[in-house]
C-alpha positions as protocol buffer text, in pm:
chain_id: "A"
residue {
  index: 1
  type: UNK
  ca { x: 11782 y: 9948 z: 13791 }
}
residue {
  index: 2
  type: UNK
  ca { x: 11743 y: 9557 z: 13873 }
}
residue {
  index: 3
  type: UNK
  ca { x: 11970 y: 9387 z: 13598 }
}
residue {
  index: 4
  type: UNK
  ca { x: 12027 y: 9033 z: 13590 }
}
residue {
  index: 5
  type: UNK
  ca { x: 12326 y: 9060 z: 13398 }
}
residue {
  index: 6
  type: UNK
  ca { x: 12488 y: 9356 z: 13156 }
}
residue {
  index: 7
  type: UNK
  ca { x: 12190 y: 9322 z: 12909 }
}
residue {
  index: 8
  type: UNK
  ca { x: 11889 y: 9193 z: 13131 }
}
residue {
  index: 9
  type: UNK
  ca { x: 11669 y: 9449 z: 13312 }
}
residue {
  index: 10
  type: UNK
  ca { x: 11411 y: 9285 z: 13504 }
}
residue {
  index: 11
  type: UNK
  ca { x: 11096 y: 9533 z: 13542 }
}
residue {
  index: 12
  type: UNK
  ca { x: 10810 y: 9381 z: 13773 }
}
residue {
  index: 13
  type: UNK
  ca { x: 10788 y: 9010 z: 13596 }
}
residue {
  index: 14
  type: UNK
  ca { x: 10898 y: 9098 z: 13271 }
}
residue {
  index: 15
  type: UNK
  ca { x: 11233 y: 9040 z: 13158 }
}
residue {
  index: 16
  type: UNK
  ca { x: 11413 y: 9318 z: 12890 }
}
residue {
  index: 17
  type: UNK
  ca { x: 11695 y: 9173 z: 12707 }
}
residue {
  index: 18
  type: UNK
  ca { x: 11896 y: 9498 z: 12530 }
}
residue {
  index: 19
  type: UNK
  ca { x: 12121 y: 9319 z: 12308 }
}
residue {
  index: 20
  type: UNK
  ca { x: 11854 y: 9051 z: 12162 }
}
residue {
  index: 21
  type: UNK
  ca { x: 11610 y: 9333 z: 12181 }
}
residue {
  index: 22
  type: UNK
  ca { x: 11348 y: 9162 z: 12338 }
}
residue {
  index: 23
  type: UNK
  ca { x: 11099 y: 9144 z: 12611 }
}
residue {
  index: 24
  type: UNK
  ca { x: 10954 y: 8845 z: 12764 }
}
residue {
  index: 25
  type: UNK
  ca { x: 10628 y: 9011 z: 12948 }
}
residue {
  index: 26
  type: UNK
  ca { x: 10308 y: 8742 z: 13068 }
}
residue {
  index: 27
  type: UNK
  ca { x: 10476 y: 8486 z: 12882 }
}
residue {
  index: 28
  type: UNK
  ca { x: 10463 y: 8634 z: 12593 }
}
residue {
  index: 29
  type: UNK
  ca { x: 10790 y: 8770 z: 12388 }
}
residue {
  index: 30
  type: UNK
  ca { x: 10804 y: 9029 z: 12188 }
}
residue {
  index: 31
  type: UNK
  ca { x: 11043 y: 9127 z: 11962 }
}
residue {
  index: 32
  type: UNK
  ca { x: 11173 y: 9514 z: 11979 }
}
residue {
  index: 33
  type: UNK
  ca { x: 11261 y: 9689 z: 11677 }
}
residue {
  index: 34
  type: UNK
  ca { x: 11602 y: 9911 z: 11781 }
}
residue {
  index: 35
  type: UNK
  ca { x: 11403 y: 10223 z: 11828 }
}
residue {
  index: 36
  type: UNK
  ca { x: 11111 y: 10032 z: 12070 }
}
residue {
  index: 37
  type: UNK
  ca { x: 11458 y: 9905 z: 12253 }
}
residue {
  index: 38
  type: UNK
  ca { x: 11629 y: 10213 z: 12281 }
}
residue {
  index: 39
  type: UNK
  ca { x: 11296 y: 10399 z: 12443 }
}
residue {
  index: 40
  type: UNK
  ca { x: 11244 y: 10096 z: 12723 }
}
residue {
  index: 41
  type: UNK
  ca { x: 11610 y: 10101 z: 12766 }
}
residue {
  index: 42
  type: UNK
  ca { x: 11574 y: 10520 z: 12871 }
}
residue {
  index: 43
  type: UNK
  ca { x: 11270 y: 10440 z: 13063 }
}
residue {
  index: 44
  type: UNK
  ca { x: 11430 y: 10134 z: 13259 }
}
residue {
  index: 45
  type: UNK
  ca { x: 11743 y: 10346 z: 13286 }
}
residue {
  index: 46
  type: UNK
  ca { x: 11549 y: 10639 z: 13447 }
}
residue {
  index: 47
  type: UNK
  ca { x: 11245 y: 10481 z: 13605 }
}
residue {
  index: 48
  type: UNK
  ca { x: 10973 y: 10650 z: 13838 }
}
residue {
  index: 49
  type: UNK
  ca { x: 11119 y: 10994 z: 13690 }
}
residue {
  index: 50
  type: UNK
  ca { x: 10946 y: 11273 z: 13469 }
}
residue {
  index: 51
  type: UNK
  ca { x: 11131 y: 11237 z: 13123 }
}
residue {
  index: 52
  type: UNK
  ca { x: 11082 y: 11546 z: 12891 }
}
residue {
  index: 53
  type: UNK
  ca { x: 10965 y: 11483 z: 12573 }
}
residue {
  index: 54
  type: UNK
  ca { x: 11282 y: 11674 z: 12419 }
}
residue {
  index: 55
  type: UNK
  ca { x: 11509 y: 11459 z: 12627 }
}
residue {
  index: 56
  type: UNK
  ca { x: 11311 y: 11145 z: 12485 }
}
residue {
  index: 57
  type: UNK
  ca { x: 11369 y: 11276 z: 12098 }
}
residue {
  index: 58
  type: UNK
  ca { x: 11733 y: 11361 z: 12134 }
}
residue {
  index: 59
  type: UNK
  ca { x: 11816 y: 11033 z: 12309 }
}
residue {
  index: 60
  type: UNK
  ca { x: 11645 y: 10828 z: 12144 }
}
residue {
  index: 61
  type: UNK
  ca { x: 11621 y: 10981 z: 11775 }
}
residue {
  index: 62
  type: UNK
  ca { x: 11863 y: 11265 z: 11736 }
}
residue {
  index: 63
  type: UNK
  ca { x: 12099 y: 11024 z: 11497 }
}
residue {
  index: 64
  type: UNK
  ca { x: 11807 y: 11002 z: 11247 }
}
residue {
  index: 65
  type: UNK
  ca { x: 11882 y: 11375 z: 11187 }
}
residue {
  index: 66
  type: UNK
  ca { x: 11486 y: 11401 z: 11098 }
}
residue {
  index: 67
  type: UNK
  ca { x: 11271 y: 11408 z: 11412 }
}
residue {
  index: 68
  type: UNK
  ca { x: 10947 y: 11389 z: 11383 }
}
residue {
  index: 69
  type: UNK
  ca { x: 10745 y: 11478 z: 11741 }
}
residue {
  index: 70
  type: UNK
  ca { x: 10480 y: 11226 z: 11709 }
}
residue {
  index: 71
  type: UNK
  ca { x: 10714 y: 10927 z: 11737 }
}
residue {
  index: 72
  type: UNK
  ca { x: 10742 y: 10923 z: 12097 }
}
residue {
  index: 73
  type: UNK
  ca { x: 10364 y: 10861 z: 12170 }
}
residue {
  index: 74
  type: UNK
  ca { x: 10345 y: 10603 z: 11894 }
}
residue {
  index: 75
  type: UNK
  ca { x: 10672 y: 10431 z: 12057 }
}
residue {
  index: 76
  type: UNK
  ca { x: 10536 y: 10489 z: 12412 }
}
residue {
  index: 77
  type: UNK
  ca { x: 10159 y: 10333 z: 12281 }
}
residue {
  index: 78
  type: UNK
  ca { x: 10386 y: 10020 z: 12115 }
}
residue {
  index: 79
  type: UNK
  ca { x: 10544 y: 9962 z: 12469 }
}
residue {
  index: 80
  type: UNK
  ca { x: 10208 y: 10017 z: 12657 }
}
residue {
  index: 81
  type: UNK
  ca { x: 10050 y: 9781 z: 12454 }
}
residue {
  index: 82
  type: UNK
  ca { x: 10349 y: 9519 z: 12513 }
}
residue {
  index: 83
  type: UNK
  ca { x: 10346 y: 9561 z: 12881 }
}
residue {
  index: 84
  type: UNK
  ca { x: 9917 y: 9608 z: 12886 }
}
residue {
  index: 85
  type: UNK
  ca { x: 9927 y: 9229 z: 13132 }
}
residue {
  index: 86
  type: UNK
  ca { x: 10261 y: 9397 z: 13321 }
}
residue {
  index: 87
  type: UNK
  ca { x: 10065 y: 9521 z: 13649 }
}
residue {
  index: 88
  type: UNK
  ca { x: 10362 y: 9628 z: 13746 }
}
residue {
  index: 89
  type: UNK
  ca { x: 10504 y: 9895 z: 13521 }
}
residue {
  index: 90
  type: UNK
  ca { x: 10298 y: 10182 z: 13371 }
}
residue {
  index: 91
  type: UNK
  ca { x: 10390 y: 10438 z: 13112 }
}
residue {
  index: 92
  type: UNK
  ca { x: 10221 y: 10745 z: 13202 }
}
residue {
  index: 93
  type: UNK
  ca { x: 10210 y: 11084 z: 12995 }
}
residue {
  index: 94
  type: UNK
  ca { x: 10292 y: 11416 z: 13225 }
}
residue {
  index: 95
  type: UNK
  ca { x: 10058 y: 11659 z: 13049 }
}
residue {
  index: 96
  type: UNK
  ca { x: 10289 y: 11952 z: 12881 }
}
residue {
  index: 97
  type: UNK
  ca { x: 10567 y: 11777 z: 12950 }
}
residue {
  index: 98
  type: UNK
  ca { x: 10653 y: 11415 z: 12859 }
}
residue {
  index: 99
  type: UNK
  ca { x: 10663 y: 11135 z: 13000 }
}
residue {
  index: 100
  type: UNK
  ca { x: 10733 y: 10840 z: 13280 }
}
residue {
  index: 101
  type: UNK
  ca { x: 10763 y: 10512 z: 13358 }
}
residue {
  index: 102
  type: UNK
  ca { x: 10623 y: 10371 z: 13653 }
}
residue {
  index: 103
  type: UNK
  ca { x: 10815 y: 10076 z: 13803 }
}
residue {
  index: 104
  type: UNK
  ca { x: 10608 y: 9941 z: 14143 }
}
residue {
  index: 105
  type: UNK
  ca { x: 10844 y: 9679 z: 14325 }
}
């Protein structure tokens, strides 16, 4: 994982900042909520592997107590859309099994 410091992960051209929970992608910044933040983080932290959709719930939700399956692809379609002018990084679904996050150097 390229980091510029503790809390920036650089991912193609765009710049992730953890703790301000943003992500500066084609000049554009978005703002994360803590959920959209914690999923990027888990992607950037495991890029280019196959993440099980269980693994994605429990890391990323489990302290809600109430999980609700659909979240990941409407978290993973917020980031996509975010990181749509990003040729660089691609979230891709693994059919029956979850999901990954593409980072091409």
């Amino acid at each position: 994982m390229k980091a510029v410091n503790d809390s920036r992960i650089i991912l193609g051209s765009s710049v992730f900042d953890l703790s301000n929970q943003t992500l500066v992608s084609s000049n554009a910044t978005h703002q994360l909520t803590f959920r959209e933040a914690k999923l990027l983080a888990l992607f950037a932290k495991h890029r280019n592997q196959v993440l099980e959709r269980d693994f994605i719930l429990k890391s990323v939700w489990e302290d809600e107590g109430v999980i609700v399956g659909r979240s990941v692809d409407v978290f993973v379609s917020r980031l996509r859309k975010m990181l749509a002018n990003e040729p660089a990084v691609k979230i891709t679904a693994v059919h029956g099994v979850g999901y990954k996050m593409e980072v091409f150097s």
